[in-house]
ZARODO-741028 format. One record per residue: residue number from 1; residue in three letters; y, x, z of N, C-alpha, C in turn. Coordinates in nm, 4 decimals, decimal comma, always signed. Each point is the difference from the previous one (the first is absolute). Layout:
# ZARODO-741028
<node NUM "Ala" <Y X Z> <Y X Z> <Y X Z>>;
...
# end
This chain:
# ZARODO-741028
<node 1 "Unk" <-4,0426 +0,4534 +0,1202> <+0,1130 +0,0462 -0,0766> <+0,0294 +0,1439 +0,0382>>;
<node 2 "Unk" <+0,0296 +0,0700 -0,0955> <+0,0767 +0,1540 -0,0024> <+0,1311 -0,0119 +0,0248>>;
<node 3 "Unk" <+0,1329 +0,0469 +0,0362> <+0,1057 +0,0731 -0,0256> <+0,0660 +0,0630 +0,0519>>;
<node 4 "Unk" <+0,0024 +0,1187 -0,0803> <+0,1106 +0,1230 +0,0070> <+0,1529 -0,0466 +0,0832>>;
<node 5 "Unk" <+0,0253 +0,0836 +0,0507> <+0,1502 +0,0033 -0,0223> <+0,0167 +0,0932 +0,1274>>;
<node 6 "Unk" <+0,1485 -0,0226 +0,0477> <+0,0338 +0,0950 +0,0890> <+0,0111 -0,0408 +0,1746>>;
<node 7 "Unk" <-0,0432 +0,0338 +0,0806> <+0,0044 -0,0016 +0,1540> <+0,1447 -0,0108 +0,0594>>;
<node 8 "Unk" <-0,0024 -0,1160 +0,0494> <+0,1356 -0,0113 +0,0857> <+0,0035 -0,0211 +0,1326>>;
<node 9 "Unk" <-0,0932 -0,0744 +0,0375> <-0,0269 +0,0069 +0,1498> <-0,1336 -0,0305 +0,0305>>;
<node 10 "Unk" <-0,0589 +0,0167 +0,0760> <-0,1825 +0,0869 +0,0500> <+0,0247 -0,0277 +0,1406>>;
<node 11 "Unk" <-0,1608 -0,0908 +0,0327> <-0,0866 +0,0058 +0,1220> <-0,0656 -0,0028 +0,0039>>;
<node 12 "Unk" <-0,1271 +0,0974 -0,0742> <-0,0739 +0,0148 -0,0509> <-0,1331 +0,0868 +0,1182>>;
<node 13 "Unk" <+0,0556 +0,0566 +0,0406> <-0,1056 +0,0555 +0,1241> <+0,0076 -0,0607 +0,1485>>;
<node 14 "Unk" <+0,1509 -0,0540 +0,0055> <+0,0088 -0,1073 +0,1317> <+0,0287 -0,1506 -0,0247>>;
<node 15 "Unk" <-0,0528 -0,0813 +0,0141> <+0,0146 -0,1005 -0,0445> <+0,1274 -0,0637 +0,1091>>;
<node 16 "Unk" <+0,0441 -0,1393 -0,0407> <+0,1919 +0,0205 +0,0121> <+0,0062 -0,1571 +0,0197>>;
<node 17 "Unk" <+0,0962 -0,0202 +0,1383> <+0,0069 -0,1862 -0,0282> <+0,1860 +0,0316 +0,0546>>;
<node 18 "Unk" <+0,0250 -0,1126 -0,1116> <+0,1836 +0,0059 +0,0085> <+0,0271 -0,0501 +0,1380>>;
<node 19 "Unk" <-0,0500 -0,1163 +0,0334> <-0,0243 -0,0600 +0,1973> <-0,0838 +0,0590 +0,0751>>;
<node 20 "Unk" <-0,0088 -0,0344 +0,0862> <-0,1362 +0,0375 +0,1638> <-0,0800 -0,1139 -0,0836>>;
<node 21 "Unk" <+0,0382 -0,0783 -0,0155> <-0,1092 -0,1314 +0,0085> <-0,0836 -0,0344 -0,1135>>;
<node 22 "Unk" <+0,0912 +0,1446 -0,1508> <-0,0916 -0,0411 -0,1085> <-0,1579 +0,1087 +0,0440>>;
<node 23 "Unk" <-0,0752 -0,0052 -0,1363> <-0,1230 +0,0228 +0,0035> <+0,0811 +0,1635 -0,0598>>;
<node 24 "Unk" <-0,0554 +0,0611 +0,0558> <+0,0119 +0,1775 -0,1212> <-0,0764 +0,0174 -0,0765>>;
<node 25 "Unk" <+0,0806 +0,0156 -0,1050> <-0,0799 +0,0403 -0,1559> <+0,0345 +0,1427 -0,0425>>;
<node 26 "Unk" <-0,0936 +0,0289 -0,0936> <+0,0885 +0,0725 -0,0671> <+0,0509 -0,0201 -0,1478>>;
<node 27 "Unk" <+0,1068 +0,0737 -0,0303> <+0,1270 -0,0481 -0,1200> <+0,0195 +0,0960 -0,0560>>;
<node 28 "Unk" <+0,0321 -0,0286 -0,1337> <+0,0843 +0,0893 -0,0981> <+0,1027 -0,0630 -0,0861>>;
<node 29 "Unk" <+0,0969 +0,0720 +0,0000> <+0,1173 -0,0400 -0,1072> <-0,0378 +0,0962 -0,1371>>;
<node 30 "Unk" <+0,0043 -0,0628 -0,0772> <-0,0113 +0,0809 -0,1713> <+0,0863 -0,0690 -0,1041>>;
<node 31 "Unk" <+0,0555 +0,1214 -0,0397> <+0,1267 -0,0184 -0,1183> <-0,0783 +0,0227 -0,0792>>;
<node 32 "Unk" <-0,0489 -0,1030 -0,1147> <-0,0890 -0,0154 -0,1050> <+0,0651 +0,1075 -0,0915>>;
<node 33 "Unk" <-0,0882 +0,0500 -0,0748> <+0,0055 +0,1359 -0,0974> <+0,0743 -0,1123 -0,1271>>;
<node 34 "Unk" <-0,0657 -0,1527 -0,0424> <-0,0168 -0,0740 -0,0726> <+0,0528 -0,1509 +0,0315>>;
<node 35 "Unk" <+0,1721 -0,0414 +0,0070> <+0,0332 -0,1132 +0,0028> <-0,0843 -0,1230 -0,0533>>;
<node 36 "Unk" <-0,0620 +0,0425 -0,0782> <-0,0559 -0,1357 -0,0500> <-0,1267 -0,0405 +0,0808>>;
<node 37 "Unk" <-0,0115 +0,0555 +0,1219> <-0,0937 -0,0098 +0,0966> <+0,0975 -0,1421 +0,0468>>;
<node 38 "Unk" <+0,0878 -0,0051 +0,0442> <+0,0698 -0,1272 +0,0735> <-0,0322 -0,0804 -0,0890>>;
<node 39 "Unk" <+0,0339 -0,0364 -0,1444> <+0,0102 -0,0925 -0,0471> <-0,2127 -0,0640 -0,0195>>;
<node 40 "Unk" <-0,0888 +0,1172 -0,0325> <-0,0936 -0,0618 +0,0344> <-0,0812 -0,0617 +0,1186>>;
<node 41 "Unk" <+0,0709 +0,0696 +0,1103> <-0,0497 -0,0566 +0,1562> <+0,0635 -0,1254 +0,0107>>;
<node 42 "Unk" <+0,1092 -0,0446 -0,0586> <+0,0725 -0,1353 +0,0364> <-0,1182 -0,0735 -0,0764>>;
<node 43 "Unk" <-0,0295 +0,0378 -0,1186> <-0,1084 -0,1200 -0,0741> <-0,0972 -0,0414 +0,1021>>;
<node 44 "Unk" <-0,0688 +0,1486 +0,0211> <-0,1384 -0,0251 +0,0472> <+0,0478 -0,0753 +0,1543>>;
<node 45 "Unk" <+0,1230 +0,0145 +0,0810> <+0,0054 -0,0945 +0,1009> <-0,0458 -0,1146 -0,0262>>;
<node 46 "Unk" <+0,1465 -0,0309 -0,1085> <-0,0515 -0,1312 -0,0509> <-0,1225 -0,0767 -0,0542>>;
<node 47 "Unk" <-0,0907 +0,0965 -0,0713> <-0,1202 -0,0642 +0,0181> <-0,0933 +0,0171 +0,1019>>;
<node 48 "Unk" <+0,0087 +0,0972 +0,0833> <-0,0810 -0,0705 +0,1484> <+0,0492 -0,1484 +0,0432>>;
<node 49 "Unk" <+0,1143 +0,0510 +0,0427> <+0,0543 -0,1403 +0,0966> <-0,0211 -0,1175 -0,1259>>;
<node 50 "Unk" <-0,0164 -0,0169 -0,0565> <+0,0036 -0,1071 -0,0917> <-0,1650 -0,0935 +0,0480>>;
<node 51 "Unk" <-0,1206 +0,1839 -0,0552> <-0,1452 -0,0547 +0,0485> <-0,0192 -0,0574 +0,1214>>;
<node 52 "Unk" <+0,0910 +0,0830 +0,0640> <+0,0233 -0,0098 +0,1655> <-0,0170 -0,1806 +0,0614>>;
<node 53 "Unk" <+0,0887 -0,0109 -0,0839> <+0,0814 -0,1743 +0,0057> <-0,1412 -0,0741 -0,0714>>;
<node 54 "Unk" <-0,0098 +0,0226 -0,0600> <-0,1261 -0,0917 -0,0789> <-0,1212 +0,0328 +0,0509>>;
<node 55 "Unk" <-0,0801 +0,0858 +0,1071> <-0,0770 +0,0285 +0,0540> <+0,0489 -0,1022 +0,1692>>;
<node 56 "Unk" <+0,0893 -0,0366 +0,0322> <+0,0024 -0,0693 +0,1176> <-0,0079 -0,1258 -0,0342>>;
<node 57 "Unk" <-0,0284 -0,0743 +0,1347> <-0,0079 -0,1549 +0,0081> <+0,0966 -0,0701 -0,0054>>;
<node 58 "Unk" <-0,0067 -0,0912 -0,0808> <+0,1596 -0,0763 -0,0719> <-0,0028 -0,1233 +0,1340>>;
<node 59 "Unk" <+0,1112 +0,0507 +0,0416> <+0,0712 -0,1163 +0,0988> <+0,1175 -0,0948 -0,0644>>;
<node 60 "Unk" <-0,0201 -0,1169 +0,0262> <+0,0741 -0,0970 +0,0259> <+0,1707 +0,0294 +0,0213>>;
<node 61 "Unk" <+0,0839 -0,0310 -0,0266> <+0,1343 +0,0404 +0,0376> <+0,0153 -0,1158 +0,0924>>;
<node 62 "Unk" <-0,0950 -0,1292 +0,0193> <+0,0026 -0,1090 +0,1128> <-0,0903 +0,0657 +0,1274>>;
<node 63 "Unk" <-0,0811 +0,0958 -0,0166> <-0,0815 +0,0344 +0,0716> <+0,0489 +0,1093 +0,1275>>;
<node 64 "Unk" <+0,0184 -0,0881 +0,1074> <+0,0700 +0,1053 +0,0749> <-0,0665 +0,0531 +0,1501>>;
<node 65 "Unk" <-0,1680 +0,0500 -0,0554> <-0,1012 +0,0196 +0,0777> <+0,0031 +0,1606 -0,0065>>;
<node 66 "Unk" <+0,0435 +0,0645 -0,1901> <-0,0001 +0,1090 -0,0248> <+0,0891 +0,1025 +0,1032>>;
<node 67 "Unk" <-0,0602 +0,1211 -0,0463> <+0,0967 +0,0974 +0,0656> <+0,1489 +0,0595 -0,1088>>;
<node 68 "Unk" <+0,0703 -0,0038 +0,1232> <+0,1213 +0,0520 -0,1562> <+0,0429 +0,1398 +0,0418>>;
<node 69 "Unk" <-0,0228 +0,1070 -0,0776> <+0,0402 +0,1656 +0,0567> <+0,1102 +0,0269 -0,0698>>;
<node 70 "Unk" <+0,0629 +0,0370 +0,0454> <+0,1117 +0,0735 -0,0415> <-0,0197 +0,0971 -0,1216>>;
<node 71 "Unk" <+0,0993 -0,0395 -0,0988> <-0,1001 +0,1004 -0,1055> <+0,0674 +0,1734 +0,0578>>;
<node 72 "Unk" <-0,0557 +0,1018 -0,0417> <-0,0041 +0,1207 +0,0637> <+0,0421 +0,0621 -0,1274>>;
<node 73 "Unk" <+0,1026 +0,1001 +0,0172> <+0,0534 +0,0536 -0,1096> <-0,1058 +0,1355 -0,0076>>;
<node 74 "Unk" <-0,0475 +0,0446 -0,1810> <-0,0938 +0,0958 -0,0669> <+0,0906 +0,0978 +0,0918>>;
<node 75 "Unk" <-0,1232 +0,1272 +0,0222> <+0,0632 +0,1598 +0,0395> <-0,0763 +0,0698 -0,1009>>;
<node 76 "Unk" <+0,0509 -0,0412 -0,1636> <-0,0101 +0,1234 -0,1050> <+0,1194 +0,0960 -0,0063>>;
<node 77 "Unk" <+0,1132 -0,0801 +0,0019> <+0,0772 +0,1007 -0,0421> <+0,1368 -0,0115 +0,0755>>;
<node 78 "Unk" <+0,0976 +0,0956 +0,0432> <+0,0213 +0,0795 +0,1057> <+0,1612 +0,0689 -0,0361>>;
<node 79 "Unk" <+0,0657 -0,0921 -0,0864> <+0,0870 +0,0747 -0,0212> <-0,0311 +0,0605 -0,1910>>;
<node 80 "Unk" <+0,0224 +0,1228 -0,0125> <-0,0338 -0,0096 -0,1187> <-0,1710 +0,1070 +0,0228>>;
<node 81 "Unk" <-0,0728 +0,0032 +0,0960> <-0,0903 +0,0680 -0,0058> <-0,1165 -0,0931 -0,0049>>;
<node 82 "Unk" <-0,1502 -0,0004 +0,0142> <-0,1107 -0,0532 +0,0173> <-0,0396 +0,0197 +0,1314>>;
<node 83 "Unk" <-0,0356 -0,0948 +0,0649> <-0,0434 +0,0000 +0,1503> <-0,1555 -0,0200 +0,0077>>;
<node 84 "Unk" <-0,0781 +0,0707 +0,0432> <-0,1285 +0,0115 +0,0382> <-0,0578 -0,0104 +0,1028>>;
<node 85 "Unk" <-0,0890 -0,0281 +0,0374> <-0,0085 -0,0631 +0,1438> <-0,1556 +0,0119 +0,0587>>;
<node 86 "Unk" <-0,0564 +0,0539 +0,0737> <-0,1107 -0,0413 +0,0671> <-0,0463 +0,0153 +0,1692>>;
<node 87 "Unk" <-0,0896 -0,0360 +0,0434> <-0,0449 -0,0481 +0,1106> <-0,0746 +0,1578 +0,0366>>;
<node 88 "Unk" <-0,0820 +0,0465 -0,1262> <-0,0753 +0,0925 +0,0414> <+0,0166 +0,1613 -0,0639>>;
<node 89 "Unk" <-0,0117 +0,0525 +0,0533> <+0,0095 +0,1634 -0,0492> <+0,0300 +0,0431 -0,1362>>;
<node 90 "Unk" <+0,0817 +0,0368 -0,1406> <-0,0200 -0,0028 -0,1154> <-0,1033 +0,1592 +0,0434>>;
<node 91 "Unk" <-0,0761 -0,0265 -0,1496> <-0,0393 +0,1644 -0,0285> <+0,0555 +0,0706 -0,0938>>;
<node 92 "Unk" <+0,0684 +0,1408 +0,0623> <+0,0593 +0,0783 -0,0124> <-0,0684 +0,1398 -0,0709>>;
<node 93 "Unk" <+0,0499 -0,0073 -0,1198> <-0,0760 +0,0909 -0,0800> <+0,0955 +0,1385 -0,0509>>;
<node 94 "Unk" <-0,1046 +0,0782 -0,0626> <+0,0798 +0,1307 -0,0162> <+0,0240 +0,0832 +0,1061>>;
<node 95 "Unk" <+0,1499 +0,0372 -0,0567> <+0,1262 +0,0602 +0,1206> <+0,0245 -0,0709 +0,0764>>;
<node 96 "Unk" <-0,0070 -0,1427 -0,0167> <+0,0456 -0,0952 +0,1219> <-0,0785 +0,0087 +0,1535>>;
<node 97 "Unk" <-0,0902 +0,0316 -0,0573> <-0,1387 -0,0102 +0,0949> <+0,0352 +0,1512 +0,1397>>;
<node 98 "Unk" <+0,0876 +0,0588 -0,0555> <+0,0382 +0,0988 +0,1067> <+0,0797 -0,0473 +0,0904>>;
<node 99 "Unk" <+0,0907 -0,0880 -0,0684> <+0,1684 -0,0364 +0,0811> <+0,0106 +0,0052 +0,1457>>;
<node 100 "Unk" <+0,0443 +0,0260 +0,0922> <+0,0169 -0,0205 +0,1201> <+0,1331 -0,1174 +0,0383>>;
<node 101 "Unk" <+0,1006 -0,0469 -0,0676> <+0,1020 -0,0999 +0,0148> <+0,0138 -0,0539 -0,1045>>;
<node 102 "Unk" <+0,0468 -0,1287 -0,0059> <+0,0044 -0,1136 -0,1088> <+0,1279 +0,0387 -0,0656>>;
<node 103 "Unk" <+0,0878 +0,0993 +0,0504> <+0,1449 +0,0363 -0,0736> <-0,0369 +0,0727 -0,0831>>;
<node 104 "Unk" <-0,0820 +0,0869 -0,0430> <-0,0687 +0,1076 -0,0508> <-0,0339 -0,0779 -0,1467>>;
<node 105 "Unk" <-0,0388 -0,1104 -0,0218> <+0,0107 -0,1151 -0,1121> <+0,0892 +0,0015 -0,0767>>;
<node 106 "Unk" <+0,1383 -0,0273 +0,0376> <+0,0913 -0,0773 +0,0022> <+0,0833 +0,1315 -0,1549>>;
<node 107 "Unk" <+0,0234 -0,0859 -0,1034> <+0,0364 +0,0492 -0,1475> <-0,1568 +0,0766 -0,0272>>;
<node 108 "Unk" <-0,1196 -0,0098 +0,0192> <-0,0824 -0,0007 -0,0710> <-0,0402 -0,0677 -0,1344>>;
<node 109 "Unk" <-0,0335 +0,0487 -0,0815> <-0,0259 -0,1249 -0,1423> <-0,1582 -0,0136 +0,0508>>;
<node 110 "Unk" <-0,0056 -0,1090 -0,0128> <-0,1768 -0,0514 +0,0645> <-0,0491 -0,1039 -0,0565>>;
<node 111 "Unk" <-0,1249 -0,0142 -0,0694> <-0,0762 -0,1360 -0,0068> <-0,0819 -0,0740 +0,1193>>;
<node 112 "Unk" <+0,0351 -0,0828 -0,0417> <-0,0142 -0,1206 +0,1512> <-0,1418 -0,0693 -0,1076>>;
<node 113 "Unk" <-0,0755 -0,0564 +0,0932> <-0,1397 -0,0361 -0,0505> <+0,0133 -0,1389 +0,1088>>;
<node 114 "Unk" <+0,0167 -0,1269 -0,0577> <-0,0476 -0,1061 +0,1044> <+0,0317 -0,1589 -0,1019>>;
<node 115 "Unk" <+0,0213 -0,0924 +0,1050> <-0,0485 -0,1479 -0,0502> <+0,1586 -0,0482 -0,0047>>;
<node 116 "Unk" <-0,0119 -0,0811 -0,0224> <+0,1014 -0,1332 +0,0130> <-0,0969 -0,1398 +0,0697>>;
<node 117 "Unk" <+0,0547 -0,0341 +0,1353> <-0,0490 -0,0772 +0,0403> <+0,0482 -0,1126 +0,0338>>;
<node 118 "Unk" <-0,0495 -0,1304 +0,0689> <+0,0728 -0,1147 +0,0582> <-0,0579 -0,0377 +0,1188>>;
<node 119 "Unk" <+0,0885 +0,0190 +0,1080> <+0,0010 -0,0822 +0,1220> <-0,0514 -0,1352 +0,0153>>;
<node 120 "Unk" <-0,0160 -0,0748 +0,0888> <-0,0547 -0,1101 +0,0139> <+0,0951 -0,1448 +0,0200>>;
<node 121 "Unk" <+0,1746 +0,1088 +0,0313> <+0,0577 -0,0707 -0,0417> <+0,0848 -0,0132 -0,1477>>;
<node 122 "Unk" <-0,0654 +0,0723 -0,0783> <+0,0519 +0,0127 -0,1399> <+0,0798 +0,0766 -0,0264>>;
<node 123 "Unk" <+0,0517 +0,1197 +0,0780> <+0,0704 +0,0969 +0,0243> <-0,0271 +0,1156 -0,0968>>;
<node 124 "Unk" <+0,0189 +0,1005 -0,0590> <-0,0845 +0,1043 -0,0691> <+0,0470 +0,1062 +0,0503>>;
<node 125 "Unk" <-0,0932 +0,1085 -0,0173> <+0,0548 +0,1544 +0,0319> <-0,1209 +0,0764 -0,0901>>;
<node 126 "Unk" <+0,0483 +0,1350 +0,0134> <-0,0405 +0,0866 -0,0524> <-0,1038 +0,0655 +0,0980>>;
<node 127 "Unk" <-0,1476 +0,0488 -0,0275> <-0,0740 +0,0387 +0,1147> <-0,0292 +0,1814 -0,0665>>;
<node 128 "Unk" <-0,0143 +0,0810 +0,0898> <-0,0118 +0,1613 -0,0832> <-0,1191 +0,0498 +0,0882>>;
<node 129 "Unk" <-0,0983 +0,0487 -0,0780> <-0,1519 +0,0380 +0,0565> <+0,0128 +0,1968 -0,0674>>;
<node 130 "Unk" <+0,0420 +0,0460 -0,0693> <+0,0065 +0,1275 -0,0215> <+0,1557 +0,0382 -0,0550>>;
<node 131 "Unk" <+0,0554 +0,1174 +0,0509> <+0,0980 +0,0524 -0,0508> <-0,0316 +0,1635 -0,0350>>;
<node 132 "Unk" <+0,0692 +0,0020 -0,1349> <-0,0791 +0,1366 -0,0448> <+0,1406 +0,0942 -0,1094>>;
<node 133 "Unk" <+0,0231 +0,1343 +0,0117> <+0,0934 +0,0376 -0,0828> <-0,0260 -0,0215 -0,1102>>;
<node 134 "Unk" <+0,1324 -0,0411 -0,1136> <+0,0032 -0,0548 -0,1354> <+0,0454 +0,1256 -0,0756>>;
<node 135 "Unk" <-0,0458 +0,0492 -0,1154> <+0,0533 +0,0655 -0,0960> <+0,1410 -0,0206 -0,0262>>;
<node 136 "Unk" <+0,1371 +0,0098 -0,0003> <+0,0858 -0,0457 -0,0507> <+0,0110 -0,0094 -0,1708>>;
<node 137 "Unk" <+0,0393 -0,0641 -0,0633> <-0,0125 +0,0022 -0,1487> <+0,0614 +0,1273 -0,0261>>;
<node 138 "Unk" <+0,1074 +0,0212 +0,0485> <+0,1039 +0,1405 -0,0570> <-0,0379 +0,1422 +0,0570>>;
<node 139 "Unk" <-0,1221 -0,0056 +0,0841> <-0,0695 +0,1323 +0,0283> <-0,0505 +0,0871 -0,1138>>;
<node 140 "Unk" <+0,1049 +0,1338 -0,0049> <-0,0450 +0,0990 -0,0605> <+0,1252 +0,0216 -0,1828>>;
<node 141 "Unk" <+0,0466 -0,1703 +0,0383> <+0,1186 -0,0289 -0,1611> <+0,0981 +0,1308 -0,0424>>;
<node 142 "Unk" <+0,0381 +0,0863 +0,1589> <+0,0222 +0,0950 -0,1050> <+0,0045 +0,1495 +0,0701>>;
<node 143 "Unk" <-0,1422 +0,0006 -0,0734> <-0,0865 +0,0748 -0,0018> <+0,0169 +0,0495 -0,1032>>;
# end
């Protein structure tokens, strides 16, 4: 998936854990250029977790051999921004590719390049493999 929008918060060259004890990732907050980005990420949740569910082994509700996990709340979205998330380095293109601090981001308009994924406990997030400057639509309008 592509989308635009605007930079709100960036950890993008240091990767970032809210505890000692989580794993550090790195993250981005993005204020979608395009609301109707929420309303199609809720679908496509819904149809992962749906495959999700029908791809596992159907237990018994008498069967009390299974494991029961806690279901784990999605980290798509963040307030009213898009939350992005990964384990490993995004690539940083353009102007970005100079940056020396992740504040240096922050009210950038940027396209984000990555997946929508699912955890193993059925959880979803957003994963980001390249971040690159976006044209704004209104560049140059009055001109």
């Amino acid at each position: 998936m592509r989308i635009q929008g605007y930079v709100t918060n960036a950890h993008v060259l240091e990767p970032y854990a809210k505890h000692s004890y989580d794993i550090k990732r790195y993250e981005l907050l993005l204020c979608p250029s395009d609301y109707t980005h929420f309303y199609d990420l809720e679908y496509r949740i819904e149809e992962l977790k749906r495959e999700y569910e029908q791809q596992q082994p159907f237990h018994s509700s008498r069967d009390s051999n299974h494991d029961t996990h806690p279901a784990l709340k999605d980290r798509v979205f963040d307030g009213d921004c898009l939350k992005f998330e990964s384990l490993h380095s995004p690539r940083l293109e353009g102007e970005f590719s100079l940056l020396a601090y992740d504040d240096q981001l922050i009210g950038k308009f940027v396209q984000v390049v990555g997946h929508m994924q699912i955890q193993e406990l059925g959880n979803c997030f957003l994963s980001f493999h390249i971040l690159e400057p976006a044209v704004h639509p209104a560049h140059g309008w009055d001109d």
